[in-house]
C-alpha positions as CSV (number, residue, x, y, z in Angstrom):
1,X,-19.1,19.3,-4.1
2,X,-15.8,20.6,-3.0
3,X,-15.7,23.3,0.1
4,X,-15.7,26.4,-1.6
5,X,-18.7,25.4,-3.6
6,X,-20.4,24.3,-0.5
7,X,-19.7,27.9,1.6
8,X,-21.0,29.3,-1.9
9,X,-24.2,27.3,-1.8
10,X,-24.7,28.0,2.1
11,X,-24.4,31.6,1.8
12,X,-26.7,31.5,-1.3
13,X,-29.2,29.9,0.9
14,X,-28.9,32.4,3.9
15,X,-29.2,35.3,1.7
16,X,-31.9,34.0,-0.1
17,X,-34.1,33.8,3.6
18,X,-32.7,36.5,4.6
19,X,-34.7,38.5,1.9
20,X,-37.6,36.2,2.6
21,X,-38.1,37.3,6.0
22,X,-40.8,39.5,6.9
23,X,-40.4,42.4,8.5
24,X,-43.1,41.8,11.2
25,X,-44.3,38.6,12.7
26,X,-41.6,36.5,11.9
27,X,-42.0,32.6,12.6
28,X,-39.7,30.8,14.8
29,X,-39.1,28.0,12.1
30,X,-37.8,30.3,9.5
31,X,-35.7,32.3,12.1
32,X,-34.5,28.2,13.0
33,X,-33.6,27.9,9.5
34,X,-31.4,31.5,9.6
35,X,-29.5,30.0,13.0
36,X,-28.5,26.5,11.1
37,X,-27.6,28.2,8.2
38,X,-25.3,30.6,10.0
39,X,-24.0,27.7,12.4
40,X,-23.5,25.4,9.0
41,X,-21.7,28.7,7.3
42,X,-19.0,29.2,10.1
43,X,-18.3,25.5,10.6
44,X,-17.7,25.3,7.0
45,X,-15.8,28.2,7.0
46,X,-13.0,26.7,10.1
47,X,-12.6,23.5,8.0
48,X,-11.8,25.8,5.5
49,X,-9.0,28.0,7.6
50,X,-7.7,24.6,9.1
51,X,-7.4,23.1,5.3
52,X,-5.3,26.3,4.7
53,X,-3.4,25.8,7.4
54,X,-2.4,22.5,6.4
């Protein structure tokens, strides 16, 4: 799985809980998931910038 495809699948992911969550009584481990997720999507997206940097 190249980078692009792996920021695509990442963000799938995220949205996907995202419209999961509950509005009320949300559990820590799903809002743990949302925080890796997010901290997965922006280090994916830097390698990404620095690739295109060269």
């Amino acid at each position: 799985m190249n980078l692009e495809e792996k920021i695509k699948s990442v963000t799938d992911q995220l949205n996907d809980l995202i419209k999961r969550l509950p509005a009320h009584s949300l559990k820590p481990s799903m809002w743990a998931q949302v925080e890796e997720l997010e901290e997965e999507l922006q280090h994916l997206k830097k390698l990404a910038a620095e690739k295109e940097d060269g």
